[in-house]
N, C-alpha and C positions, 0 to 999 in steps of 0.2 A: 499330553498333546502339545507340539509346541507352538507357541501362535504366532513367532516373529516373522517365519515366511506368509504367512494371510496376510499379517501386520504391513509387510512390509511392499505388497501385493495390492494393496487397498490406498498404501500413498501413492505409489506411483503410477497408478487409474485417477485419484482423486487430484492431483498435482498436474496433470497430464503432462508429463518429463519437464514440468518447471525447474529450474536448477533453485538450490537454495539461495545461491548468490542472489539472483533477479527475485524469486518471490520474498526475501527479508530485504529488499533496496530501501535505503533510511530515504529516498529524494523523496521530494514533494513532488511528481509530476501530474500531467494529463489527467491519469490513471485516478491517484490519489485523491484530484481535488476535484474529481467526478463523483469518486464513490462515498467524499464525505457529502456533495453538495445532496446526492441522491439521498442520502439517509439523512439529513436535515429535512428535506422536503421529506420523508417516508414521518417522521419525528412527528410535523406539523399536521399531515393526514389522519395520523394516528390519535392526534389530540396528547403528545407529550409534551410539546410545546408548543407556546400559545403565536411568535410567532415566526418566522423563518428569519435567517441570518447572513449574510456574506460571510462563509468561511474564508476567503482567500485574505482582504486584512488581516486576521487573525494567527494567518502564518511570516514567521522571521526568518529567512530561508538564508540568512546572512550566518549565523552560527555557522549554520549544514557546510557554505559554501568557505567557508575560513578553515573547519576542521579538514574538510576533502582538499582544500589548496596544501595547508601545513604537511598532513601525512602524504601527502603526491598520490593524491585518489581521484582527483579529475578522471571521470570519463571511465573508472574503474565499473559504475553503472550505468547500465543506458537507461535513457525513459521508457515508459512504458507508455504504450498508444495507448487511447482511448479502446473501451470492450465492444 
């Protein structure tokens, strides 16, 4: 049987026509520093950590923004809104 049409039937329902480009975007945005702040907080509910943390010091978004100026990637991704 071959399974790559299910396969590949089953990303593009679970993906809902996200392109690859936008769902692997290397930015830190909105998006990003929602879904880590959320699982910090989900960490501390659960009793993995003792106690919550500002994730947003913790990112240097100066690499990100020197690699994208060098290779002329500006604006190649967009942010992504909040969910």
């Amino acid at each position: 049987m071959d399974e790559a049409p299910r396969c590949s039937s089953w990303i593009q329902r679970t993906r809902g026509g996200e392109s690859a480009r936008d769902r692997d975007s290397p930015l830190v945005d909105a998006y990003v520093v929602a879904r880590y702040k959320a699982s910090i907080a989900d960490a501390r509910r659960l009793g993995l950590i003792r106690t919550t943390f500002d994730f947003e010091p913790w990112v240097d978004r100066s690499f990100l923004d020197q690699a994208l100026r060098e290779e002329k990637l500006e604006g190649f991704w967009k942010p992504r809104a909040l969910p």
